[in-house]
N, C-alpha and C positions, 0 to 999 in steps of 0.2 A: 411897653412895660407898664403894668399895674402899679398903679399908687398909695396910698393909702389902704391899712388893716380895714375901714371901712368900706374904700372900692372894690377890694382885693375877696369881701364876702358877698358884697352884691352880682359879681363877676360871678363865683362859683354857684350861685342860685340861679344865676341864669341861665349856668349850663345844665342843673338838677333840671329846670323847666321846659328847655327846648329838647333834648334828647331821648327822653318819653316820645316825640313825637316825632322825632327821624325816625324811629326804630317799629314805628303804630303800620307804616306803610303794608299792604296788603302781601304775603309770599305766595312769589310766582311757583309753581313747578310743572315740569313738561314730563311725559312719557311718553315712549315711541315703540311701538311693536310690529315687524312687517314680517310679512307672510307669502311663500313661497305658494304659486296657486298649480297645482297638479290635476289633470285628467289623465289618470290610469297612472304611467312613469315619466307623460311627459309634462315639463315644468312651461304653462302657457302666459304667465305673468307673475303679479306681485298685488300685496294687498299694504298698504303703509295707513296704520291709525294710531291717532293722537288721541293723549287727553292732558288737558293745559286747566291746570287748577291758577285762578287768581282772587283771591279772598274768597267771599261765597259765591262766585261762579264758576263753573268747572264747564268746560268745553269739549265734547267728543266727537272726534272727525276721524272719517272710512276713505281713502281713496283705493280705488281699486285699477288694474289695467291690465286688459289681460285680452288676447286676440289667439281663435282656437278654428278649427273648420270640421265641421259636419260635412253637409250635401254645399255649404260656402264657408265663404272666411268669415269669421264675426270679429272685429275689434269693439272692443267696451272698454269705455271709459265711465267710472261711478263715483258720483262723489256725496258724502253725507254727512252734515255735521250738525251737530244737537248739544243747545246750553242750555246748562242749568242751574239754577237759584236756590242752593238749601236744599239740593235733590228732588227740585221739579222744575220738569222740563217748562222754560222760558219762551225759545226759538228754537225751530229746524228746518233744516232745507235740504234737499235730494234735489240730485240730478243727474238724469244715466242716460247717457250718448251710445247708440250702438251703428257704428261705419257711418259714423257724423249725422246722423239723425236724431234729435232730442225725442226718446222714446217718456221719459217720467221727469218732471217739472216741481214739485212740491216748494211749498213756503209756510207754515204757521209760524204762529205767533201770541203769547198770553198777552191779554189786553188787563188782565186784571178778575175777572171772571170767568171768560172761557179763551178757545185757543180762536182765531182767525184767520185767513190765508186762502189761500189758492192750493188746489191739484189737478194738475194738466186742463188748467185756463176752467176749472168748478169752483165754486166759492164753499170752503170748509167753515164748519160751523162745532165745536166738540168740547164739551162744559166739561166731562169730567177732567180731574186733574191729572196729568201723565208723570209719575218717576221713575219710570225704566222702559226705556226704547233699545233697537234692534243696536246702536254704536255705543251704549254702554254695556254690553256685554264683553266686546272685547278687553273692557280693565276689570267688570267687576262679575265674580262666580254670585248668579243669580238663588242663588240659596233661598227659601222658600217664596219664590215667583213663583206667581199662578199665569201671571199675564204680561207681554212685552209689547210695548206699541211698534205696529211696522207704519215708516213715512209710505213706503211704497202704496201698500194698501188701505192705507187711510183705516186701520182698526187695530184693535184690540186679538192677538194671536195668542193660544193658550202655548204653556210651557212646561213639560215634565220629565221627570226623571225619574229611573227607576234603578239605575247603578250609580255611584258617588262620583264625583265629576265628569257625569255625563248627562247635556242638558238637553232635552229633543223641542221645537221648536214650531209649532206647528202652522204652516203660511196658508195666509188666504188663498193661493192655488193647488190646494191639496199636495203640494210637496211638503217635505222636513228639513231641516238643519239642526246637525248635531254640534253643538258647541263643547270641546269636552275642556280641563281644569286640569291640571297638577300642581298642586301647593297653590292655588285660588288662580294660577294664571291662563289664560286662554292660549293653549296650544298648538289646537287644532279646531278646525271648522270644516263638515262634510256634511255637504248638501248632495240631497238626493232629488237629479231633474230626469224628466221621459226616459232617457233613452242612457244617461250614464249618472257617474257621480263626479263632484269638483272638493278638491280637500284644500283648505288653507294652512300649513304649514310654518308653525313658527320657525324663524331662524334662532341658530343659537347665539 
């Protein structure tokens, strides 16, 4: 029980004082979009990516899993996740498993002036500043991007569009990915490789 009209307003200035600062804590929020992966009509895995905003860092992660057969079976396992500080990339790391073989290794990292790290056991070295790599595309319609960084290929890929959420993609092994948008969300994804094509498929 409160005491005295004088304890009784020192009491409620305490509470004006501390409750600015339970309520200052950074808000979390998650989004999840997973994707049905198809070659031709048959469904050969699944794509699940996140992106986890907590104050000014936001976090975008690719897992992908998906096992198909050519002239063999391939099982891929891909995993890619990239954070970022006020919409530049901080950290990122890649790594793709194909029938338990680590085929791509990736690590940067901002030091403060450029990025640092490792790709497949090289030492990366890359000043400019990076804000839009290949795992924020899945939450954000790249609207006038010229250029998206791939971890894979350790560069700078050009990106255009010539129809309205349709965004073409263009990788350092001369193939495309088409990323396309309805109402800013990433729907679909069809990459075009050698010999066929692979669609990522939002679920509803």
């Amino acid at each position: 029980m409160i005491g005295t009209p004088r304890m009784k307003k020192k009491y409620w200035l305490f509470l004006i004082l501390i409750i600015p600062l339970g309520s200052s804590r950074p808000i979390v929020e998650v989004q999840y979009h997973t994707y049905d992966i198809f070659v031709a009509e048959n469904n050969i895995g699944k794509v699940t990516a996140s992106k986890n905003v907590n104050g000014s860092m936001t976090t975008y992660s690719v897992q992908t899993n998906l096992s198909f057969k050519l002239l063999e079976t391939y099982d891929v396992n891909y995993q890619l996740s990239s954070t970022y500080k006020n919409n530049y990339l901080v950290e990122s790391a890649l790594k793709n498993m194909v029938n338990g073989s680590l085929q791509d290794n990736v690590h940067i990292k901002w030091d403060g002036t450029q990025y640092t790290g490792q790709a497949n056991q090289k030492n990366i070295l890359i000043k400019e500043k990076i804000n839009q790599s290949i795992a924020k595309l899945y939450f954000q319609e790249p609207v006038d991007v010229k250029r998206v960084f791939s971890e894979k290929y350790m560069s700078f890929e050009n990106i255009t569009t010539d129809t309205p959420g349709d965004y073409v993609l263009h990788l350092g092994d001369g193939n495309k990915s088409h990323y396309i948008y309805n109402n800013k969300v990433c729907t679909d994804v069809i990459s075009t490789k050698s010999f066929f094509k692979i669609q990522f498929k939002l679920r509803p």
